[in-house]
C-alpha positions as CSV (number, residue, x, y, z in Angstrom):
1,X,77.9,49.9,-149.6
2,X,78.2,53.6,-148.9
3,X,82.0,52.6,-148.0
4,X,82.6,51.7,-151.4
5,X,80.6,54.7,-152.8
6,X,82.7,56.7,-150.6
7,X,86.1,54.9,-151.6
8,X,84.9,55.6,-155.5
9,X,84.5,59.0,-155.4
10,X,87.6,59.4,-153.6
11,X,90.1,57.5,-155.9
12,X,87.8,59.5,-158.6
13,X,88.7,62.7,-157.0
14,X,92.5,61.5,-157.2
15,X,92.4,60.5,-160.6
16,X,91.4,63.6,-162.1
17,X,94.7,65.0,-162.0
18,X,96.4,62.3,-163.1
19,X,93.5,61.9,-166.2
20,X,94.7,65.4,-166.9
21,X,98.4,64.7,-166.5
22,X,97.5,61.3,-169.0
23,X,96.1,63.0,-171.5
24,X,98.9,65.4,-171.7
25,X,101.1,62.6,-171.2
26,X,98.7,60.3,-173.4
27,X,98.6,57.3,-170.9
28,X,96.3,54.8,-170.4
29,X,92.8,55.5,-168.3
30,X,92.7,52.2,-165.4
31,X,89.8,52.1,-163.1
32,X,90.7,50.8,-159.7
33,X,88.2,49.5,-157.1
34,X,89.5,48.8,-153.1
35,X,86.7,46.7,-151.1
36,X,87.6,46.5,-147.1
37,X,85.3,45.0,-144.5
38,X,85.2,47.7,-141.5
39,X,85.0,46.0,-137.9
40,X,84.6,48.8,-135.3
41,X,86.6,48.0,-131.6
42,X,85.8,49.8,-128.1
43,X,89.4,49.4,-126.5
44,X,89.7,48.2,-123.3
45,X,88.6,50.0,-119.6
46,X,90.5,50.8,-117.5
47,X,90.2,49.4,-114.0
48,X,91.2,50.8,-110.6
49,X,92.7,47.9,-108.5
50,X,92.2,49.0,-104.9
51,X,93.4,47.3,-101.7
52,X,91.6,47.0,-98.9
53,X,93.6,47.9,-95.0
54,X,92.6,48.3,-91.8
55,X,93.2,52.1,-89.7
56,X,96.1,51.3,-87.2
57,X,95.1,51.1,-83.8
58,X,94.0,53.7,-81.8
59,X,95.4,53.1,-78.2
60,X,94.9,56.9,-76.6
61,X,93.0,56.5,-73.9
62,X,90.0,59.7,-74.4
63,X,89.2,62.1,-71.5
64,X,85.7,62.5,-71.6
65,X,84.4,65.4,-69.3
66,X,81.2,65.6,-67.8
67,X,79.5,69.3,-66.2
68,X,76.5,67.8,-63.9
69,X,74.4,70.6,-62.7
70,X,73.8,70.8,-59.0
71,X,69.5,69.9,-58.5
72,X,68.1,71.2,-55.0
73,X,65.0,69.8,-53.7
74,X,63.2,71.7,-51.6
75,X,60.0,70.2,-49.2
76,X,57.4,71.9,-47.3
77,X,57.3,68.8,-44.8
78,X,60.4,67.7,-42.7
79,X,60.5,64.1,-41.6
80,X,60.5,63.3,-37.9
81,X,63.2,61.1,-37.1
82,X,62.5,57.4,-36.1
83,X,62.3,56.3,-32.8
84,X,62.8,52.6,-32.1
85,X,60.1,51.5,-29.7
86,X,61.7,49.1,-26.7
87,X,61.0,45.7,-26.7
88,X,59.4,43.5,-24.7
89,X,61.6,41.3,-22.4
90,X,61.9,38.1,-23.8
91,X,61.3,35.4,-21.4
92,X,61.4,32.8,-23.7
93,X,65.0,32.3,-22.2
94,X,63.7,32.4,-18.2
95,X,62.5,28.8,-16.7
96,X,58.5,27.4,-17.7
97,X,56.2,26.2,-15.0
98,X,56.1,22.9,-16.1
99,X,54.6,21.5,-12.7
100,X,51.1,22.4,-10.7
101,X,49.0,20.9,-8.5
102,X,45.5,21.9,-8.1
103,X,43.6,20.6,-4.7
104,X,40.1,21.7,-3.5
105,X,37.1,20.7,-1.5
106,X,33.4,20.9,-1.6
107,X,29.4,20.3,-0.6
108,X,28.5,16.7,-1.6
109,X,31.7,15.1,-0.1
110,X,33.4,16.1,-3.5
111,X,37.4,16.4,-3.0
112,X,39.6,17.7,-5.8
113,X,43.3,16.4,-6.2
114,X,44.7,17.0,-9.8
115,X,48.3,17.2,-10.8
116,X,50.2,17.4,-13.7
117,X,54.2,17.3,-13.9
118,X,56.2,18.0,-17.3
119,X,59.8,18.0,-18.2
120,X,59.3,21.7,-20.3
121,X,61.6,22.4,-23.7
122,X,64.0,20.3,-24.6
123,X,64.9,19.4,-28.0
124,X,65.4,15.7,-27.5
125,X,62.5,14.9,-25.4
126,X,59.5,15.8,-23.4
127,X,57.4,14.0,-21.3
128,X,54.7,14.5,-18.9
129,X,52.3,12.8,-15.6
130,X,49.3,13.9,-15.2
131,X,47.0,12.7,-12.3
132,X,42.9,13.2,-11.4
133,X,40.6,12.3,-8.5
134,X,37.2,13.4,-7.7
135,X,34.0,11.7,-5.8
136,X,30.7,13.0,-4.6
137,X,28.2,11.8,-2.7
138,X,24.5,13.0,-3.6
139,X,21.6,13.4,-1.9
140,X,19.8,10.3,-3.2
141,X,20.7,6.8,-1.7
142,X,23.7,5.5,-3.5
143,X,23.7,8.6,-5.9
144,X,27.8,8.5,-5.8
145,X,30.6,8.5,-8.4
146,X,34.3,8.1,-8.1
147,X,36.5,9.2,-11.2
148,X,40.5,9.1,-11.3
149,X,43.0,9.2,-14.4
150,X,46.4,8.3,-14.1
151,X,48.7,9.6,-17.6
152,X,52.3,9.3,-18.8
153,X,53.7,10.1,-22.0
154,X,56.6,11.4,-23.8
155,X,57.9,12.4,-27.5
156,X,61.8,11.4,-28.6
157,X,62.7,13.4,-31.5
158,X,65.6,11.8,-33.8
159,X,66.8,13.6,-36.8
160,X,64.5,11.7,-39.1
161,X,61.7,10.8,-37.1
162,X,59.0,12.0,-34.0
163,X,57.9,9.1,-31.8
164,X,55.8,9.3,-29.6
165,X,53.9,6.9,-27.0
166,X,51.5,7.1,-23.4
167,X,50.0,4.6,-20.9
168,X,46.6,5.4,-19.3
169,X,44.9,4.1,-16.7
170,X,41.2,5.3,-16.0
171,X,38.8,4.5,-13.4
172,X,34.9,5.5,-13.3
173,X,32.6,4.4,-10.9
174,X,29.2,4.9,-10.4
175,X,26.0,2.8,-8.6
176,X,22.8,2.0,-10.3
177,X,20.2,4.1,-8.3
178,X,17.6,4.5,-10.6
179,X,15.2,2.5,-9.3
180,X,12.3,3.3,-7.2
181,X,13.5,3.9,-3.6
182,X,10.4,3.8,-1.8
183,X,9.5,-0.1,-2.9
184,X,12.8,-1.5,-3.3
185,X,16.3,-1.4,-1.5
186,X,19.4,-2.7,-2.2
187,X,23.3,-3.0,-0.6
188,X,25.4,-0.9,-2.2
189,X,27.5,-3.9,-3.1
190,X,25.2,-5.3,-5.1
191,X,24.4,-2.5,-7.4
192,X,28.1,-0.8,-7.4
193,X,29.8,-0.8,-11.0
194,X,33.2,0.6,-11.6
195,X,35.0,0.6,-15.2
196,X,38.5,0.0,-15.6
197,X,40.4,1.0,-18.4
198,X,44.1,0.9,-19.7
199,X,45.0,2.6,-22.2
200,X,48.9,2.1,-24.2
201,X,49.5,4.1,-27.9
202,X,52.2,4.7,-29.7
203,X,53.1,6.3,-33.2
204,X,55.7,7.1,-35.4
205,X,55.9,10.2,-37.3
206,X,58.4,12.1,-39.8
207,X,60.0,15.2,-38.9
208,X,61.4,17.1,-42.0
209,X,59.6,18.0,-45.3
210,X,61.6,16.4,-47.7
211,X,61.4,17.1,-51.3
212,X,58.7,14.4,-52.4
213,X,56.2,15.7,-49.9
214,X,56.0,12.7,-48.1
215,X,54.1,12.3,-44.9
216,X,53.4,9.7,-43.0
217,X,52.3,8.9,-39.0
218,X,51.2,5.4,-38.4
219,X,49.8,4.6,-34.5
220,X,48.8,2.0,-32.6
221,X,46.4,1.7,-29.2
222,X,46.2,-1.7,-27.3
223,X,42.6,-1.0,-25.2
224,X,41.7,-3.2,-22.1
225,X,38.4,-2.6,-21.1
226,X,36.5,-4.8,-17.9
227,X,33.6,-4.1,-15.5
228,X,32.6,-5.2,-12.1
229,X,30.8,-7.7,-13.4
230,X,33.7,-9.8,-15.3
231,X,33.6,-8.5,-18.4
232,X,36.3,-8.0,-20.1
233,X,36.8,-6.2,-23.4
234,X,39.9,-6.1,-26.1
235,X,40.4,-3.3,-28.7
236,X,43.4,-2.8,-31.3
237,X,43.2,0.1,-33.3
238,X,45.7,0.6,-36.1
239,X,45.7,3.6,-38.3
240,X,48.6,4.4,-40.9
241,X,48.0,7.5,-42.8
242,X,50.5,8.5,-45.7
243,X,49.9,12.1,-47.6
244,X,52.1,12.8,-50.4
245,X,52.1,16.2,-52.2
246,X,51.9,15.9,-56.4
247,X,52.0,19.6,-56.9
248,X,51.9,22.8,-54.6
249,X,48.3,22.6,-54.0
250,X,47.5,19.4,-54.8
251,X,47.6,16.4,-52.6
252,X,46.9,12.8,-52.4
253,X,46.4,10.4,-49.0
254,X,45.2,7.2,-48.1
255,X,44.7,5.8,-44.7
256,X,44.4,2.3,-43.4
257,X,42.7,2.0,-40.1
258,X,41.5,-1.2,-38.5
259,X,39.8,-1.8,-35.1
260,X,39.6,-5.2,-33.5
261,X,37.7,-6.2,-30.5
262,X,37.0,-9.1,-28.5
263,X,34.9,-9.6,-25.8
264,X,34.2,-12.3,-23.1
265,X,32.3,-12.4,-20.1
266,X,32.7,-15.0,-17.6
267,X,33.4,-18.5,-19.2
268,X,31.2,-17.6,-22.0
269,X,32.1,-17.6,-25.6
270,X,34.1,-14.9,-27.1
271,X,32.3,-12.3,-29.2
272,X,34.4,-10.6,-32.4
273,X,33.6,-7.0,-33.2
274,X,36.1,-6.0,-36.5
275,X,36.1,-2.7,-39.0
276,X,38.1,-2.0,-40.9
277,X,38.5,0.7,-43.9
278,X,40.9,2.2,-46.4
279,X,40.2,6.2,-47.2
280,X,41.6,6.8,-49.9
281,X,41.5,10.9,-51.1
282,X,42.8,13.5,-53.5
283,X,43.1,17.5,-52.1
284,X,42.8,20.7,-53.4
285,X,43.6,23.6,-52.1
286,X,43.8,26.6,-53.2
287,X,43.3,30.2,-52.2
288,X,39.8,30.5,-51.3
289,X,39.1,26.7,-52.2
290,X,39.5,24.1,-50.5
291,X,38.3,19.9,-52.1
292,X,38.4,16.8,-50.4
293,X,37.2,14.0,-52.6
294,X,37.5,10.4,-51.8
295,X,35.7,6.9,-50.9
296,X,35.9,4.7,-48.1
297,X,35.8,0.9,-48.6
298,X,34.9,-0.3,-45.1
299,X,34.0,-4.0,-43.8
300,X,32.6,-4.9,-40.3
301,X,31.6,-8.0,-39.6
302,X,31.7,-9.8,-43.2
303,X,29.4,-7.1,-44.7
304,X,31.3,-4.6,-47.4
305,X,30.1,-0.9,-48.1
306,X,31.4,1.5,-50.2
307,X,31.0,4.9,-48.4
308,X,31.6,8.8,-49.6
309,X,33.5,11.2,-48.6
310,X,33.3,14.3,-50.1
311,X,33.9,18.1,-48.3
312,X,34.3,21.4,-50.3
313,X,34.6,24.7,-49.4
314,X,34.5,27.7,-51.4
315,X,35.1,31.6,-50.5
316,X,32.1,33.4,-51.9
317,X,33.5,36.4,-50.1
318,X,37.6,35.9,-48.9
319,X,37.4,34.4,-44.9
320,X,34.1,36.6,-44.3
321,X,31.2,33.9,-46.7
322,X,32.2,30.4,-47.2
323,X,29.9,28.3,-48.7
324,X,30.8,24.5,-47.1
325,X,29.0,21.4,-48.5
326,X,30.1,17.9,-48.1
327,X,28.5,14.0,-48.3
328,X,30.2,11.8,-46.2
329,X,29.7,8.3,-44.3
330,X,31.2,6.3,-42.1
331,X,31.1,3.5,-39.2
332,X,30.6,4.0,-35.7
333,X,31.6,0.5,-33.6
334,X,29.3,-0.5,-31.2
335,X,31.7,-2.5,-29.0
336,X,30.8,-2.9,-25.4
337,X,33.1,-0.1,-24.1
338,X,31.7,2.4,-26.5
339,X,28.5,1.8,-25.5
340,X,29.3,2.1,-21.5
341,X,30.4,5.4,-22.2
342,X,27.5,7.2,-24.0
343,X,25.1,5.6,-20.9
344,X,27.1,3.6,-18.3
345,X,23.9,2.4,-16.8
346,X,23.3,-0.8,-19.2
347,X,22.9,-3.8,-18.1
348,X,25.1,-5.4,-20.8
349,X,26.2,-6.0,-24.1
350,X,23.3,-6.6,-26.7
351,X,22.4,-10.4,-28.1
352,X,23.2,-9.5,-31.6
353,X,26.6,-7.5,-32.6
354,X,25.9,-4.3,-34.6
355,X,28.0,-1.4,-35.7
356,X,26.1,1.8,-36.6
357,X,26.3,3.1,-40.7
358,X,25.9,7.1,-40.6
359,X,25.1,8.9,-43.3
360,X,25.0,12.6,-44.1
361,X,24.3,15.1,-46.5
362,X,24.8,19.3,-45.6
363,X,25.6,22.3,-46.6
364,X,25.9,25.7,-45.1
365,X,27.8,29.0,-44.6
366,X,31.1,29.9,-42.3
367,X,33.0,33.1,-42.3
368,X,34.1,36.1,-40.1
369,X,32.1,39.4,-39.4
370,X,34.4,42.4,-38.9
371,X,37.6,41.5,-36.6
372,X,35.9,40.3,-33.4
373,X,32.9,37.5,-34.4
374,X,32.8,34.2,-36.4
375,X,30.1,32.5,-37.1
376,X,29.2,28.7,-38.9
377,X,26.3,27.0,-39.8
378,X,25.1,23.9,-41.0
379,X,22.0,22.3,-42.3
380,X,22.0,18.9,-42.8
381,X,20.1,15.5,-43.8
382,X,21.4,12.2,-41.3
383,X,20.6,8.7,-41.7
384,X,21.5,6.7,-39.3
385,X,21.2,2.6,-40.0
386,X,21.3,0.2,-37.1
387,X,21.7,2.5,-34.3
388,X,21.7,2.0,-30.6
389,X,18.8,3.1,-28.5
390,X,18.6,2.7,-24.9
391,X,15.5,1.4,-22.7
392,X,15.2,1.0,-19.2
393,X,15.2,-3.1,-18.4
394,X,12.0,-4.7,-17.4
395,X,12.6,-5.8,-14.1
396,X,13.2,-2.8,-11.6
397,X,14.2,0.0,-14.4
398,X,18.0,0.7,-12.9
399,X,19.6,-0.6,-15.8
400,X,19.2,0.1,-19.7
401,X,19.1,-2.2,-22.4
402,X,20.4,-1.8,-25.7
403,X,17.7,-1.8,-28.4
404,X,18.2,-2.0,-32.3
405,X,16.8,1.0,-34.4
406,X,17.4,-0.6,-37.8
407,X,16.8,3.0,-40.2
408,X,16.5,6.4,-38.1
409,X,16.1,10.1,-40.4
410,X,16.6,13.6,-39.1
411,X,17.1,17.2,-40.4
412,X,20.0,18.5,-38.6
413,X,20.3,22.5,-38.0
414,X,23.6,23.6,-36.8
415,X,24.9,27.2,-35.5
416,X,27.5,28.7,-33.7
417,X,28.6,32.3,-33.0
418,X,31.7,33.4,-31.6
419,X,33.1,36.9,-29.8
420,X,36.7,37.4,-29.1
421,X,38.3,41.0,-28.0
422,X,42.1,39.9,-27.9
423,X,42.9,38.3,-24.2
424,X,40.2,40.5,-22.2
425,X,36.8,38.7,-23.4
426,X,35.0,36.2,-25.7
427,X,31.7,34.7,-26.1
428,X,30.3,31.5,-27.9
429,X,26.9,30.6,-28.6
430,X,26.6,26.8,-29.9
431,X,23.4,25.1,-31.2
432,X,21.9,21.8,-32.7
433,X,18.5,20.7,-33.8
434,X,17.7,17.3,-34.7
435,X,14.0,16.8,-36.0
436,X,14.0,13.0,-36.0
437,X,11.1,12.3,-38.9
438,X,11.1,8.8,-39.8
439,X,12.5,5.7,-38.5
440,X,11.7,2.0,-39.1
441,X,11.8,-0.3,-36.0
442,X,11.1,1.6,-32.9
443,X,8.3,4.1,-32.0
444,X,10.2,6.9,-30.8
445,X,14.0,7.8,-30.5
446,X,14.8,6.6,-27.1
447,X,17.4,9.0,-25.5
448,X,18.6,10.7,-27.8
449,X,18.4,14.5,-27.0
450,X,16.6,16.7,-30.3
451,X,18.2,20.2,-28.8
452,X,20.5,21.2,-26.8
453,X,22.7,24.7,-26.7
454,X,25.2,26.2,-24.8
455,X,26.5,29.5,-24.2
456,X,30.2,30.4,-22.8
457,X,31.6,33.7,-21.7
458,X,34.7,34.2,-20.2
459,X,35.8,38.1,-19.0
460,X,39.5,38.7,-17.5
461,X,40.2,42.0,-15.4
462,X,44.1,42.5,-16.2
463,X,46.1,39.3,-14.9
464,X,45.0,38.7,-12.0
465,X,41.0,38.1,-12.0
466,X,39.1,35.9,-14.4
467,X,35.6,35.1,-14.6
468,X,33.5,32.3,-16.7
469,X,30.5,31.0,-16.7
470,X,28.5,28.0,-18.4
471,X,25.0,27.9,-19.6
472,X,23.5,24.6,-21.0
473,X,20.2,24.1,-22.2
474,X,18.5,20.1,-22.8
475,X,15.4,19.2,-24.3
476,X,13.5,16.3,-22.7
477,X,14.1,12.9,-24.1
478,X,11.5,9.9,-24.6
479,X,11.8,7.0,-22.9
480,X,9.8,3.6,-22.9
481,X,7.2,2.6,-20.0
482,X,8.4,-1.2,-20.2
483,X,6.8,-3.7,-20.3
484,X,4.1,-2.0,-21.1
485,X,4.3,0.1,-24.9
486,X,3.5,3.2,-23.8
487,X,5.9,6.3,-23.6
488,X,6.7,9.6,-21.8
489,X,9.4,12.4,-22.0
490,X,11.6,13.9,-19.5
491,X,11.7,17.8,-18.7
492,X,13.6,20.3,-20.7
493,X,16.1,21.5,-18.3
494,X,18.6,24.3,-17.9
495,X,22.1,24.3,-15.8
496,X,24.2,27.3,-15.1
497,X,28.1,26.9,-14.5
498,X,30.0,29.9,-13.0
499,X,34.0,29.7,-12.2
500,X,36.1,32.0,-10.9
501,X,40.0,32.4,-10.8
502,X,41.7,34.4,-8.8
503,X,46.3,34.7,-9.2
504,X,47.6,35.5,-5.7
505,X,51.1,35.2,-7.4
506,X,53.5,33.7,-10.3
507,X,52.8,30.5,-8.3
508,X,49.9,30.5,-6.6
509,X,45.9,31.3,-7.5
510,X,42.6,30.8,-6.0
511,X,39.5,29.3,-8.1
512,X,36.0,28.6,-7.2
513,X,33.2,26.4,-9.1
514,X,29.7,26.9,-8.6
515,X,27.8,24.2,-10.5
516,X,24.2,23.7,-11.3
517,X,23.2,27.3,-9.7
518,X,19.8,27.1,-10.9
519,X,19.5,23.6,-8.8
520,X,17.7,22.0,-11.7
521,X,16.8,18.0,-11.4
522,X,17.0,17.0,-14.4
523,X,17.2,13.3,-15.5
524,X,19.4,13.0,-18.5
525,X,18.3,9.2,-18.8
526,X,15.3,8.3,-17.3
527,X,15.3,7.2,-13.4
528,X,18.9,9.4,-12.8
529,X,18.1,12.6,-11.0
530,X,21.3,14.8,-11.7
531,X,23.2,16.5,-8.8
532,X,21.3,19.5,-7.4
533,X,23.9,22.9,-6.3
534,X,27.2,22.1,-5.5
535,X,30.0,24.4,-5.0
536,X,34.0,23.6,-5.4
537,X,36.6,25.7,-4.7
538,X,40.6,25.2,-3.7
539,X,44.3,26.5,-4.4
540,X,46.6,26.1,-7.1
541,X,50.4,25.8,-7.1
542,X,53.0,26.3,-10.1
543,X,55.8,25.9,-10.3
């Protein structure tokens, strides 16, 4: 609208002239009106087209230059040079004595012949003989004994496996002379008893650690066991033990062991003793911890138990307080030969076959004071179920019978200490303390020994003189007045063992044995005076 206003005036302003010029030239007056619609237009930008390129190459190699200022140190202290020590010679290169033979003489008709020949190093094989004798003759009527052991075995070593394999033979004879000597007499024959023992194992074992951490050493032992008196006993043992390693400190293992025995005396009918058991376990160990958890399934004679086994240890303070706890059971066979060698004075094997169930329960502390001692201890609580006692016969009292305690319980106290100063000297103290407090059958623990101790010290001056000595301490033991139930104890006793070894040379040295200096007469079973003093001495040749 104000365009058209606008246009109005204008074509007014235009018109006045010509109104002027048509009046003088008397024309007709015309409006005109001129309409126009006004659209406004921004014209166009302009735009920069640009195109995009890469700088060329650069291929000058720059010469960068570098100005390091020179640092001095300067020290107070100057270093003194190093100064290899020499070594000492090695001799693992010069030839081992693999070879000796020890002989010697002394009171009591005792001769000494012992040898033991070896093949050394060798990375195929070894093997070795070893051979003992001794005898003595005591002051008592038929108070003699005549030991020997003959030994061979040997170790082939294949690239995947160790085996290994010896044959014993062993020979101990001794005469019943516990009687009383001024009612009763007899010939030597007649109360003469000599075991004889072979003895054949062999095992099988693997050499490297592979990746699995798979172990495994199963054996075998073929035992043939008789008497002067025609018995003869049988014994397989088999173990096989497998360990294999789950993690680094982490273990599991099972072992398999079985011992068979059969034994027969004259035409008589044969007697079966069997165990046998499967340990299966899981271990830990770890710095300053040690577990050992497992179970035994065992079964002796067609009866099954299910026994623990159970051991920890724990660092309280690293190597110097352990604490050490465990619960464990297991099965001691009471098989004819067993039994000759805790007293060989029995008359024979008992009526009734029984293997002995053991059972105990401890805990105590182990460790290390300083750099020199050690020390361990252990209290504990032992059952012991169907165990052997021996009683002297009613007849003449020479021989023992075997008698069956059916529950025996004791507190056991344990302790050892130990000194060692490198090479030059060491010292051990051992102890153990039964307090037998209850037991079910039997009136008193017949033979068994509540205490007994012993203290060892051995002093070297340089190479060529060494000294040791022995000191053993026994309580008394009860034994049974038969046939009558009364009871007494043997004397507490103490025995004193002094050696003494002197080297002449490489090859050759002197020794001495003094045993029994305190000439104690102690009866370890009732009726059997020990020896009195007696003194051994000899030479020794190595080579």
């Amino acid at each position: 609208m104000n365009l058209k206003h606008i246009t109005a005036l204008s074509v007014l302003g235009l018109s006045l002239p010509f109104a002027a010029m048509a009046q003088k030239d008397t024309l007709k007056q015309e409006t005109i009106d001129i309409i126009s619609k006004y659209q406004p237009k921004l014209p166009g930008a302009a735009k920069l087209n640009l195109t995009a390129s890469l700088p060329g190459l650069d291929t000058s190699r720059p010469r960068l230059g570098y100005q390091v200022p020179a640092l001095n140190l300067y020290f107070m202290y100057q270093p003194v040079p190093l100064r290899p020590l020499a070594l000492g010679k090695d001799t693992s290169s010069l030839q081992l004595q693999n070879n000796y033979v020890k002989l010697g003489y002394g009171n009591l008709s005792t001769p000494l012949v012992q040898a033991g020949f070896g093949s050394g190093r060798q990375d195929k094989y070894n093997f070795g003989l070893f051979f003992n004798y001794t005898s003595s003759q005591g002051d008592i009527e038929n108070q003699d004994y005549t030991n020997m052991n003959v030994l061979a075995s040997g170790t082939y070593f294949s690239p995947l496996f160790e085996i290994n394999g010896s044959l014993a033979y062993n020979l101990n004879r001794v005469h019943y002379y516990g009687y009383d000597h001024s009612v009763q007499e007899f010939k030597k024959s007649d109360i003469r008893q000599t075991f004889n023992e072979v003895i054949a194992k062999v095992g099988l074992k693997n050499r490297p650690q592979n990746d699995w951490g798979f172990q495994f050493n199963p054996n075998a032992q073929f035992i043939v066991f008789g008497d002067s008196y025609k018995r003869m006993e049988n014994t397989v043992v088999l173990k096989a033990p497998i360990r294999k390693q789950l993690f680094e400190d982490i273990w599991i293992k099972a072992e398999g062991i079985a011992a068979l025995s059969t034994f027969k005396q004259d035409n008589n009918e044969t007697i079966n003793n069997n165990v046998a058991a499967v340990h299966p376990a899981v271990e830990v160990t770890k710095p300053g911890f040690m577990l050992h958890a497992g179970v035994n399934p065992t079964w002796t004679n067609g009866k099954f138990y299910l026994l623990p086994d159970i051991v920890n240890e724990s660092h309280l303070i690293r190597k110097k307080l352990i604490l050490s706890s465990g619960w464990i059971s297991y099965i001691d066979k009471n098989n004819y030969r067993n039994l000759a060698h805790q007293n060989p004075f029995i008359s024979n094997l008992p009526p009734t076959i029984f293997n002995t169930r053991v059972e105990e329960k401890y805990t105590g502390i182990k460790g290390t004071l300083g750099s020199h001692f050690t020390y361990n201890t252990k209290f504990a609580s032992v059952i012991w179920r169907d165990l052997p006692l021996f009683v002297n016969d009613s007849t003449d009292g020479k021989k023992f019978s075997v008698y069956r305690e059916e529950e025996l319980k004791a507190f056991q106290l344990h302790a050892e200490i130990g000194y060692i100063q490198e090479e030059k000297f060491q010292a051990r103290l051992t102890m153990d303390w039964y307090n037998f407090n209850k037991q079910k059958t039997e009136l008193k623990p017949w033979g068994l020994q509540p205490f007994t101790a012993n203290l060892f010290a051995q002093y070297s001056f340089g190479k060529k003189f060494h000294l040791n000595a022995n000191l053993y301490t026994l309580s008394g033991t009860y034994y049974k007045l038969v046939p009558s139930k009364d009871f007494d104890k043997t004397q507490p006793a103490q025995d004193l063992n002094v050696g003494a070894i002197y080297n002449l040379t490489k090859n050759f040295n002197l020794w001495l044995n003094a045993n029994n200096v305190l000439n104690s007469r102690y009866e370890r079973w009732n009726g059997y005076e020990s020896y009195g003093f007696n003194i051994l001495g000899g030479i020794t040749v190595k080579f």
